[in-house]
ROLUMZA-175550 format. One line per field, with one value per residue (C-alpha): residue number from 1; x, y, z. Coordinates in Angstrom, 3 decimals, decimal comma. Example, Ala and Ser with C-alpha at 12.3 -4.5 7.8 and 13.67 -1.06 7.14 Angstrom:
BEGIN
k <- c(1:2)
u <- c(12,300:13,670)
v <- c(-4,500:-1,060)
w <- c(7,800:7,140)
//
This chain:
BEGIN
k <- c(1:2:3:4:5:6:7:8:9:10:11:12:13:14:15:16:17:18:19:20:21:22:23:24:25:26:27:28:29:30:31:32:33:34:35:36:37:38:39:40:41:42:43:44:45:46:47:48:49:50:51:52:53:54:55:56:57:58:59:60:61:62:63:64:65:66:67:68:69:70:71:72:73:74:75:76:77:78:79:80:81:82:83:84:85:86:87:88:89:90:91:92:93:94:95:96:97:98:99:100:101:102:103:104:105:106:107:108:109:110:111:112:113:114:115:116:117:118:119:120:121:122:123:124:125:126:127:128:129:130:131:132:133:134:135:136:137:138:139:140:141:142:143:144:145:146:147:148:149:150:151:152:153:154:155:156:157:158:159:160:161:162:163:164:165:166:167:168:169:170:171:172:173:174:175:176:177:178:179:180:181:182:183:184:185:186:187:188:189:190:191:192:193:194:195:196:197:198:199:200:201:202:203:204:205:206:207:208:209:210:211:212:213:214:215:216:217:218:219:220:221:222:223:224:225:226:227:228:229:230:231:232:233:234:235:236:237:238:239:240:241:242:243:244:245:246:247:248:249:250:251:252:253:254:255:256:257:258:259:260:261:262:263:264:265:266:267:268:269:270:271:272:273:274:275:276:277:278:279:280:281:282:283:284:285:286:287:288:289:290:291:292:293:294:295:296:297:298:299:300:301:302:303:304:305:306:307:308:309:310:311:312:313:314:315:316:317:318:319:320:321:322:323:324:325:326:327:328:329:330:331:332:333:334:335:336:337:338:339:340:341:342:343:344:345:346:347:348:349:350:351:352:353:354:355:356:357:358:359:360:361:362:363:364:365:366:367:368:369:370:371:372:373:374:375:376:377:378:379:380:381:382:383:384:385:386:387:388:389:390:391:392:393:394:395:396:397:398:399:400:401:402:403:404:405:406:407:408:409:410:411:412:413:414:415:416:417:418:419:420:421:422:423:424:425:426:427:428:429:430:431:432:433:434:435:436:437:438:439:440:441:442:443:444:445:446:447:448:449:450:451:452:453:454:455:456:457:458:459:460:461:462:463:464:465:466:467:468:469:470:471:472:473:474:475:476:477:478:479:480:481:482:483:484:485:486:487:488:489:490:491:492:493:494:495:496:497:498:499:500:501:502:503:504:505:506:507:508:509:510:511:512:513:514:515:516:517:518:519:520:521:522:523:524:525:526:527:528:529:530:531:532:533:534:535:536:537:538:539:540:541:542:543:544:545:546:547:548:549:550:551:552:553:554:555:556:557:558:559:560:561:562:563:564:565:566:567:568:569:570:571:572:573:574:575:576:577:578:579:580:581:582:583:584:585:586:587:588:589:590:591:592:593:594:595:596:597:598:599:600:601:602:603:604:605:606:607:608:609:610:611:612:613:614:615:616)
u <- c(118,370:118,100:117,445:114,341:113,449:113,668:111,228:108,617:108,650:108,387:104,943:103,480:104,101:102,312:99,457:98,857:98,841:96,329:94,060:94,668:93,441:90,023:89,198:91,267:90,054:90,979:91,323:87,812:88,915:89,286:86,258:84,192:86,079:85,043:81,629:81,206:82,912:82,326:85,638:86,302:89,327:89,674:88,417:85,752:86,533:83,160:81,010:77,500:76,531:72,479:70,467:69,626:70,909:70,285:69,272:70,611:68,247:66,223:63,611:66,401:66,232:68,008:66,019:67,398:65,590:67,626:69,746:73,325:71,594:70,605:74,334:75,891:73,118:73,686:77,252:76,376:74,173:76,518:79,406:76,388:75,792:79,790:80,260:77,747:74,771:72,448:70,421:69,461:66,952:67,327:63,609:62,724:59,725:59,322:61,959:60,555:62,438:65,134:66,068:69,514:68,764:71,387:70,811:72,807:71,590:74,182:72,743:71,519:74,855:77,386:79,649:80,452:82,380:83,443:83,675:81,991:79,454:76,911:75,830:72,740:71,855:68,829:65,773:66,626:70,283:70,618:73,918:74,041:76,546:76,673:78,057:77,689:81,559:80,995:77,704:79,586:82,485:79,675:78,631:82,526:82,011:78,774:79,907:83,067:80,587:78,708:81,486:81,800:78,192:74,372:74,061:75,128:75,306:72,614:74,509:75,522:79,075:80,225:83,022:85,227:88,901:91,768:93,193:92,023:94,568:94,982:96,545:98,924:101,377:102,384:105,075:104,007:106,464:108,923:107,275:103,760:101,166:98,611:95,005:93,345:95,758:95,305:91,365:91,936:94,026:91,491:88,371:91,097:91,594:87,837:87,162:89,619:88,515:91,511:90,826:93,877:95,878:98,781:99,666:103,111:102,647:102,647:99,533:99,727:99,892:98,439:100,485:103,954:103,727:107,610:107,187:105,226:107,733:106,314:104,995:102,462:98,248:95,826:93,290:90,576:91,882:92,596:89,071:88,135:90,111:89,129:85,696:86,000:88,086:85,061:82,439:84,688:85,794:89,494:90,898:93,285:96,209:98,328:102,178:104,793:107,691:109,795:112,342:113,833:113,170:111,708:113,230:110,171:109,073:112,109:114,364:113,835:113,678:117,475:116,270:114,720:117,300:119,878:123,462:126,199:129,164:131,339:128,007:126,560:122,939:121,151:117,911:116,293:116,884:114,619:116,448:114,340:116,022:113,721:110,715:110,251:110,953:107,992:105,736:106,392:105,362:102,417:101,008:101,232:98,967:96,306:96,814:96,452:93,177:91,852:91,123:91,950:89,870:91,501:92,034:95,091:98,378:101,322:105,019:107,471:110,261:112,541:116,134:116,840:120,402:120,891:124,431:125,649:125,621:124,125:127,833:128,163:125,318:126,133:123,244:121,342:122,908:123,059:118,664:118,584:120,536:118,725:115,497:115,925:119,277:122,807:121,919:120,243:121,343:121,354:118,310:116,019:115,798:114,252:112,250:111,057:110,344:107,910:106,179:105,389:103,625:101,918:100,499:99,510:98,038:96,329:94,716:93,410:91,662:94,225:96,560:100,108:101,925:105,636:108,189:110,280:113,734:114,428:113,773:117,311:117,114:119,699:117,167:116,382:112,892:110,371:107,854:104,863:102,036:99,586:101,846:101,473:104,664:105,045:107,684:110,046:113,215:115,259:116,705:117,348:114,131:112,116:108,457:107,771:108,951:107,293:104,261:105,314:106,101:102,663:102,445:100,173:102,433:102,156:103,613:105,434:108,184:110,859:109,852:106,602:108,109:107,880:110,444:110,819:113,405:114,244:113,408:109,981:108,166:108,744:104,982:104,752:107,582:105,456:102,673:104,397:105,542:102,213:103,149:101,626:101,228:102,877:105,907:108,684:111,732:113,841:111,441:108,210:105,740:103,481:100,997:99,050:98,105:99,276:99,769:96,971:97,835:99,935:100,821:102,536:104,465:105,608:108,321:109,829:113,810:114,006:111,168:112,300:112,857:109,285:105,862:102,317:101,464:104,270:104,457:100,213:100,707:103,073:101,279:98,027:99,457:101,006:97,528:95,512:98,426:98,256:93,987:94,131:97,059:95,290:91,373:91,565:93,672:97,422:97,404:94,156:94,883:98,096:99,580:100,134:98,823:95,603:95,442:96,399:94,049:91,245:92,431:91,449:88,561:86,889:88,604:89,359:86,988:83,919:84,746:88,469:89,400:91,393:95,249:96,582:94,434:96,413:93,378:94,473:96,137:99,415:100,502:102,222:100,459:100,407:100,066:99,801:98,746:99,063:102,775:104,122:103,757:105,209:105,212:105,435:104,761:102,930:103,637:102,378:104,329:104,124:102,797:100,023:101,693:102,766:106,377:106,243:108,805:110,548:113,389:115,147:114,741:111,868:110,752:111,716:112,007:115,263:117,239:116,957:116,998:116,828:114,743:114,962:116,208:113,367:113,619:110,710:111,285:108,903:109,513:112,116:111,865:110,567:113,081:114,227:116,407:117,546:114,908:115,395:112,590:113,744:113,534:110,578:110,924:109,756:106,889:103,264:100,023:97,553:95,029:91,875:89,721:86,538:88,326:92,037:94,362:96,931:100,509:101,582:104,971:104,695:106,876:106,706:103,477:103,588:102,176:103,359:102,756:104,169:105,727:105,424:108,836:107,991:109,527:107,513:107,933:106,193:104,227:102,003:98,139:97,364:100,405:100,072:97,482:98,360:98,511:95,637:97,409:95,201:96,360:95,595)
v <- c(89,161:88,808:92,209:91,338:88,180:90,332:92,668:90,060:88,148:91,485:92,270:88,644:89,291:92,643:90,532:87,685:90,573:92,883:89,746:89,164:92,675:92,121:88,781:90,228:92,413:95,925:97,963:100,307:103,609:101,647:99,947:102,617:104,455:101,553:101,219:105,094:105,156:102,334:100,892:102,201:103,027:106,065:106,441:108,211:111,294:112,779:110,255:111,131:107,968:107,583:104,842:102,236:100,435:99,892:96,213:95,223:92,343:90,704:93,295:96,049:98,316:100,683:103,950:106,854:109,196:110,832:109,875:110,534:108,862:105,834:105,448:105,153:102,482:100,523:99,939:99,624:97,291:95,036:95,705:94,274:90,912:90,820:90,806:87,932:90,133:89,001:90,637:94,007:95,897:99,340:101,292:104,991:106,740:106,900:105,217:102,464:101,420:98,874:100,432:102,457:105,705:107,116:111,306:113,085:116,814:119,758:122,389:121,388:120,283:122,838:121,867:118,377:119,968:117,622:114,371:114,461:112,922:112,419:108,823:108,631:105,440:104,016:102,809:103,628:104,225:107,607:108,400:112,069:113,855:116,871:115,015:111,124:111,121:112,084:110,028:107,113:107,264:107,239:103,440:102,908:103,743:101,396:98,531:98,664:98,589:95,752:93,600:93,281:92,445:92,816:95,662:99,305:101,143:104,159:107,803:110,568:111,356:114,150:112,844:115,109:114,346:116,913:116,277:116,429:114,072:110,843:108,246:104,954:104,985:101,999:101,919:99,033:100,593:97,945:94,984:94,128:93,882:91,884:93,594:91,131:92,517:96,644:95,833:94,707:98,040:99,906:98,082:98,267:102,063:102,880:100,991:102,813:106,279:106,883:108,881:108,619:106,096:107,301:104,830:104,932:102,155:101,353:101,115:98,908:101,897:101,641:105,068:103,681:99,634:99,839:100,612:97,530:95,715:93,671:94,976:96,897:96,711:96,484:99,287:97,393:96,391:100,045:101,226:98,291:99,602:103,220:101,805:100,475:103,383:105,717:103,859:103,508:107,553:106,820:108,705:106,716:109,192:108,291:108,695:108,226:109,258:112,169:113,572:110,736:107,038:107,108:103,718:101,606:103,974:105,044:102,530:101,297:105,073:106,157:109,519:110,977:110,096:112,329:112,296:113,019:114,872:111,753:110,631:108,112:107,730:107,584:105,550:106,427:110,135:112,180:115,047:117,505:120,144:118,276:119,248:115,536:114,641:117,034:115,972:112,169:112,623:114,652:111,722:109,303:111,165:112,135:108,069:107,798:110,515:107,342:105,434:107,973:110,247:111,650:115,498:115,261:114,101:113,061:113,202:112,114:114,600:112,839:111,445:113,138:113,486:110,525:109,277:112,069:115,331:118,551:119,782:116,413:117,928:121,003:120,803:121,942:125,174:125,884:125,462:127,260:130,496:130,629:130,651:132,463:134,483:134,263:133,906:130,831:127,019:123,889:123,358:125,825:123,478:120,390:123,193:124,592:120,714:120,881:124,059:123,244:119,511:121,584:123,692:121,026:119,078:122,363:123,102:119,545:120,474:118,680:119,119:118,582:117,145:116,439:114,927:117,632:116,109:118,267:121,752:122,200:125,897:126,185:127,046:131,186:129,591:129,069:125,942:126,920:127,693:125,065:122,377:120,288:119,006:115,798:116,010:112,768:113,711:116,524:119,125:122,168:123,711:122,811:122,004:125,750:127,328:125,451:126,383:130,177:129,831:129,224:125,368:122,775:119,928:116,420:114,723:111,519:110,738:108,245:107,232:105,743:104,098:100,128:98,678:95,369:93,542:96,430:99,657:99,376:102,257:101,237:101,779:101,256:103,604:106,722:105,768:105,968:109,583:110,927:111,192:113,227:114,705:117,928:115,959:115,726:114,680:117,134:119,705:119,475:122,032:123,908:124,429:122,162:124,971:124,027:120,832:118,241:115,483:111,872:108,740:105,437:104,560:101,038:100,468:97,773:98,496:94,693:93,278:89,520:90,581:90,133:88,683:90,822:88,459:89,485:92,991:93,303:91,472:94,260:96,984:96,628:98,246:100,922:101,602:101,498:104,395:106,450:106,290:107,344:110,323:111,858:111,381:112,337:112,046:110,131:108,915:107,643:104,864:104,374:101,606:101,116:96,868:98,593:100,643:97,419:96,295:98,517:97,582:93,642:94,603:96,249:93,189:93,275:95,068:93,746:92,239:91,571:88,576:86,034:85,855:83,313:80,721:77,840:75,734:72,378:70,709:69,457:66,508:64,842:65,631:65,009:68,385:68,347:70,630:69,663:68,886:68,746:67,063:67,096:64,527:67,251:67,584:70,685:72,294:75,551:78,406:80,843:83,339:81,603:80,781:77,028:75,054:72,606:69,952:67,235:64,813:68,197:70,321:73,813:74,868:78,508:81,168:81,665:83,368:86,296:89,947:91,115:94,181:95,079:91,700:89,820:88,173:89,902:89,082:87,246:83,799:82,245:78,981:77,704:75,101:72,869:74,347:73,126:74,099:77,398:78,126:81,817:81,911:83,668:82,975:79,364:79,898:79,978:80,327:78,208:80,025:78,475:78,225:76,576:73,282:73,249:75,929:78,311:78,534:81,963:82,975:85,161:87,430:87,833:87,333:85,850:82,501:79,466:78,155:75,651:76,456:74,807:72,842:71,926:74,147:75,703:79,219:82,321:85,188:87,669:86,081:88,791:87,423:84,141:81,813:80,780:76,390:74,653:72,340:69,622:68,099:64,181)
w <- c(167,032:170,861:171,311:168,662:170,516:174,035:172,866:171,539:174,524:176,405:174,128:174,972:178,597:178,352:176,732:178,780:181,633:179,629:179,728:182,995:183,607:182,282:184,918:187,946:190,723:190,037:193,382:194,165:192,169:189,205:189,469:189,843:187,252:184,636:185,526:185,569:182,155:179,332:177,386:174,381:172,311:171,788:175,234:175,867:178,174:179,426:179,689:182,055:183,445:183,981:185,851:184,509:180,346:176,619:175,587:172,466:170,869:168,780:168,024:167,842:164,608:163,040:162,385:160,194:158,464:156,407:153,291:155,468:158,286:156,359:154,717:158,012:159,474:156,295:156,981:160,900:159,897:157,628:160,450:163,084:160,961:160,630:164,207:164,914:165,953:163,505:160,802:162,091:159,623:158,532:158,541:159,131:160,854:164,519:166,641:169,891:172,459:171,654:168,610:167,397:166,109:163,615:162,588:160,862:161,863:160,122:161,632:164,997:166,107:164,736:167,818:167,076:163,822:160,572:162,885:166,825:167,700:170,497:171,636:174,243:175,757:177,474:176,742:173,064:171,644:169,348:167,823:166,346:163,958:162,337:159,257:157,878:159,133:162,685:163,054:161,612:164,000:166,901:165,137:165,796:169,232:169,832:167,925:170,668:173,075:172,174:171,325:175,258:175,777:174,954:177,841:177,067:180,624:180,437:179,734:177,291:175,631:173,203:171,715:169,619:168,454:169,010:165,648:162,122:160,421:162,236:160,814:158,733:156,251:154,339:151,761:149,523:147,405:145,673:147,287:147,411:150,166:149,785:149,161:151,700:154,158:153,181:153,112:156,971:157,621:156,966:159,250:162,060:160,990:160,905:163,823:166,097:164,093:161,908:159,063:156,667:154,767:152,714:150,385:148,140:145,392:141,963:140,330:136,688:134,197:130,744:129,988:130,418:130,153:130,580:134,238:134,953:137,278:139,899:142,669:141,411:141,724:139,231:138,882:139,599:142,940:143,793:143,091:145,170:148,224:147,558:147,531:151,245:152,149:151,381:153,287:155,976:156,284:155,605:153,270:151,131:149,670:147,056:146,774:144,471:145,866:143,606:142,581:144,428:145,225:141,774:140,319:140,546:137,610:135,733:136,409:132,331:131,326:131,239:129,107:132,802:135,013:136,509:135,416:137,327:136,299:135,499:133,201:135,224:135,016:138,265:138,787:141,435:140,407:138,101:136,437:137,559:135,181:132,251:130,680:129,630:133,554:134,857:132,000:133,072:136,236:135,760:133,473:136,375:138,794:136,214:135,541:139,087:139,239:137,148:140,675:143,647:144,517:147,468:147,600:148,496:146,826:148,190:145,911:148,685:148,141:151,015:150,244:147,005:146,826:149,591:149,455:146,924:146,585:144,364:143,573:141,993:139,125:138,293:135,697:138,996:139,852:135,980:135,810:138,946:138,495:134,845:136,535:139,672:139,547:140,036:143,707:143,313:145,252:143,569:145,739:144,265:141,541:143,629:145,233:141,864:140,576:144,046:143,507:139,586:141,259:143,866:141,163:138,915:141,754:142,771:139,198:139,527:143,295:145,191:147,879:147,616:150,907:150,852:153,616:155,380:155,132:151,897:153,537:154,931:154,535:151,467:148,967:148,483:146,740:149,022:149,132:147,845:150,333:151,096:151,055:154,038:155,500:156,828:159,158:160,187:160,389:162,930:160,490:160,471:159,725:162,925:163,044:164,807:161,912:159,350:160,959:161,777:157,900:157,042:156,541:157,604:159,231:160,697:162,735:161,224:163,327:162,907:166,716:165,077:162,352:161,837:159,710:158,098:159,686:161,705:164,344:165,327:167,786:171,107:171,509:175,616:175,899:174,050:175,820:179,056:178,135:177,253:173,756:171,782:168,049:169,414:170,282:167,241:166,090:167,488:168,956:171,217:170,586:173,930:171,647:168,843:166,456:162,779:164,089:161,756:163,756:163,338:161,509:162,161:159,135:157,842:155,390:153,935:153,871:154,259:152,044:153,412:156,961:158,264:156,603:156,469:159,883:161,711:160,387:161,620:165,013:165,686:163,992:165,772:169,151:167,530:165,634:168,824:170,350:167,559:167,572:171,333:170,972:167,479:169,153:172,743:175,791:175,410:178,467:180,047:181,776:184,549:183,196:179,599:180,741:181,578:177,981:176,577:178,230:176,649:173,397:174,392:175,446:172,214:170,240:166,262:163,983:162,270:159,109:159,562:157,464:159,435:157,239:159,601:159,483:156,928:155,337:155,804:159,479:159,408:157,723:154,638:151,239:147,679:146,039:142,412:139,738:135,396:135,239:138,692:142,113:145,232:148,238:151,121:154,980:155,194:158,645:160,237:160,925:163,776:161,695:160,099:156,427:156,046:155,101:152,864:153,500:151,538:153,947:155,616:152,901:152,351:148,991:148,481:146,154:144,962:142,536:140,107:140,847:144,526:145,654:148,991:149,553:148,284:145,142:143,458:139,720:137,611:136,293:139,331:140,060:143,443:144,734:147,514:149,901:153,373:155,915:158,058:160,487:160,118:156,121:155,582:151,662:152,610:154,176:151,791:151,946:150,570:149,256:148,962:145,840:144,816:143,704:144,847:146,239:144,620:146,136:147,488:148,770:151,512:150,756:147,080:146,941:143,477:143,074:141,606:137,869:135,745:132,345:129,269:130,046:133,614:135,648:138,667:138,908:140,186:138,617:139,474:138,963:136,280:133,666:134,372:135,643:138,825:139,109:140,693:143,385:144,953:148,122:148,878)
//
């Protein structure tokens, strides 16, 4: 814990200097460097400055011409009003000075590849892709530099990243995150030109009702995500994790987990040696094809035998040697369960990706080839011969990992080393070929440990890093309080809701709802959710079935419980609605009801209707 504290204090220091950065007199080369060079993030690194600037006002425009043109200025255009610039109209036809031209020219610009772009600024501003993708992430660029003022310095960029794949993983796997908060992940994302969001969560299935435990999202808000995802150019990639780490699904299916020699069942362990197990699983993602429509899929493959071992089912080396030979491991049969997802993900046009922790080197089956491997852990099948093997791999190191409750990256430190994509768990690469690029990856292995405001204030610094080592140089300012500094500079994205704002200021309330009251102080936490006290005691959520230490079962009774500052099960939000507010526990993020005998309990909004409290 004061390690913890040490560290926070340590990141508010390193803000309150990055501010102090942007007022402060900055020695002559620096000066000149900035003034040469507009902020941005992912810095821009060959910018031409040119006498004299682009105006940004009232009479500015938008002008495309072309349908892929007019896409992008129609989300430039919302992201403009967002931002406080105003209504800016969208025309076409001949552009005047003043105006922001947006083309989107595939063969004219066959340099700029899948996702460069050229910005020109001056009397006019043009912003040019070879795709909708690379002209949009020049409208990233601009909208950066108007969020520090009205005046664009006259010049020319070609801006290009190094790496294809560049992006976040979040396990909302177990516990849930709240869509508000995954709809701001991916404006930051966008905004800092990220193009990928893996995603491992349970969507509400219609196939297998049984599965339904909390935690899960409704289809209808996952089309809504993938909706925002795809005008925003990130690419959200589904997971659920296999043949281990597979509870959430099966953990009410005893018939598809693995048994161990002694006959214990296993829940988090699909017996792979099944027909019925493979079949299972393939039903989920064509469930899933229902409201993804990534390329790509990912089926986790970490951890399988974590804590145990294959000798201890020998059913594994028995479906193995009858498939492959009396030379066969007990790990050709995980490996075969892989290769027979990779093919049915394959005959449905997608791309299988898997974790690398598996591919120890005992198997005598190979992965199949196009697999990408997403590489965390140091094992003994390094990175180099992944790729000498054929596969496409990324970098998602345990070094950028931010846990609930526990390690987060020690984001100054990479930055001070000029990290970079090529650099891995266990091995840094000379060269970047078969490298896609980098993640940050958040987990939950404490679901009570941290709430979605403390897990973002600590995520956004590790997003801008990642952005800067996947698009362009590591390293491009001295100090990491100067690249902090940038990262002030452009501020949030357009569009960002605010999640830490609590509705109502602090004081003692009446909240009732049909069959319950409270007489309450309602006081505001740190991180932007609210306590509501009684004398010296919080109201909570206690009780019932723990998962990953949060008490995530339906139907549990909210009750009083003596006030800890550092119980993040008392903290709520109020969540505002036309007429009243509905009560939502941080961490569950269920929200309270009232049953038929009066008890006040939680449940997710789509089982039960959450109560209407009203506060006098």
């Amino acid at each position: 814990m004061a390690e913890a504290l040490r560290r926070r204090a340590a990141r508010l220091l390193g803000a309150v200097a990055a501010l102090t950065l942007l007022t402060a007199p900055t020695p002559a080369g620096a000066q000149e460097r900035r003034t040469a060079t507009p902020i941005t993030l992912p810095a821009l690194a060959d910018w031409t400055p040119e006498q004299g600037s682009y105006r940004f006002g009232s009479g500015t425009r938008l002008v495309a011409s072309d349908p892929a043109g007019r896409k992008v200025a129609d989300t430039l255009a919302d992201d403009l009003r967002a931002a406080g610039h105003g209504v800016v109209p969208v025309v076409t036809g001949a552009s005047r000075p003043g105006d922001i031209v947006i083309d989107v020219r595939p063969s004219a610009r066959p340099t700029l590849g899948s996702e460069g772009y050229e910005l020109s600024s001056g009397r006019r501003l043009s912003v040019t892709g070879a795709t909708g993708a690379g002209a949009f992430y020049g409208t990233r660029t601009l909208l950066q530099l108007l969020a520090q003022g009205d005046r664009i310095p006259a010049g020319h960029t070609t801006d290009v990243p190094r790496y294809r794949e560049r992006g976040v993983g979040v396990c909302a796997c177990y516990i849930h995150v709240s869509l508000p908060w995954l709809e701001n992940l991916v404006r930051g994302m966008a905004y800092h030109k990220l193009n990928q969001l893996l995603l491992e969560l349970k969507v509400k299935s219609d196939a297998h009702p049984e599965a339904n435990t909390w935690g899960y999202y409704t289809k209808d808000e996952i089309r809504r995500l993938v909706a925002l995802g795809d005008r925003y150019h990130v690419e959200i990639i589904p997971e659920i994790n296999s043949p281990g780490h597979l509870d959430p699904w099966i953990e009410n299916r005893p018939d598809l987990q693995l048994t161990d020699s002694d006959g214990n069942r296993q829940p988090a362990r699909l017996d792979v040696t099944r027909q019925a197990a493979f079949d299972y699983y393939t039903s989920l993602m064509d469930e899933y094809a229902q409201v993804f429509t990534a390329k790509s899929w990912h089926m986790g493959a970490d951890e399988y035998m974590l804590g145990s071992d294959y000798a201890k089912y020998p059913q594994m080396l028995q479906y193995a040697q009858e498939k492959y030979g009396p030379g066969a491991t007990p790990q050709d049969a995980y490996v075969d369960f892989i290769n027979r997802v990779q093919a049915y993900a394959a005959s449905k046009g997608r791309r299988l990706r898997i974790w690398n922790d598996g591919l120890t080197g005992a198997s005598t089956v190979p992965v199949a080839t196009g697999t990408t491997v997403e590489h965390w852990l140091n094992v003994a099948v390094k990175p180099s011969q992944l790729i000498a093997q054929g596969y496409a791999v990324m970098n998602a190191s345990y070094s950028l990992y931010l846990v609930r409750g526990g390690f987060h990256s020690d984001t100054e430190a990479l930055y001070d080393q000029s990290w970079d994509p090529r650099s891995f768990e266990g091995e840094k690469l000379a060269s970047a070929d078969g490298v896609t690029g980098a993640k940050i990856s958040l987990w939950p292995d404490n679901g009570s440990g941290e709430t979605e405001n403390e897990v973002a204030a600590e995520l956004w610094p590790a997003l801008r890093h990642i952005a800067q080592a996947t698009w362009g140089d590591p390293h491009p300012d001295a100090t990491y309080a100067e690249f902090t500094a940038r990262g002030t500079a452009v501020g949030p994205a357009p569009g960002l809701r605010i999640l830490t704002k609590v509705p109502v200021p602090d004081g003692t309330y009446t909240l009732g709802t049909d069959g319950a009251a409270y007489r309450a102080e309602v006081r505001r936490t740190a991180d932007g959710y609210a306590t509501l006290r009684s004398a010296d005691h919080c109201l909570e959520i206690r009780g019932g079935k723990l998962t990953l230490n949060a008490p995530l079962q339906p139907g549990v009774a909210a009750t009083w419980q003596p006030c800890d500052s550092g119980n993040t099960l008392q903290r709520w939000e109020l969540e505002p609605t036309a007429t009243g507010y509905h009560l939502v526990n941080a961490i569950t993020r269920m929200a309270l009801t009232v049953t038929d005998d009066g008890r006040v309990v939680q449940y997710p909004p789509d089982q039960r209707t959450p109560a209407l409290w009203h506060l006098s």
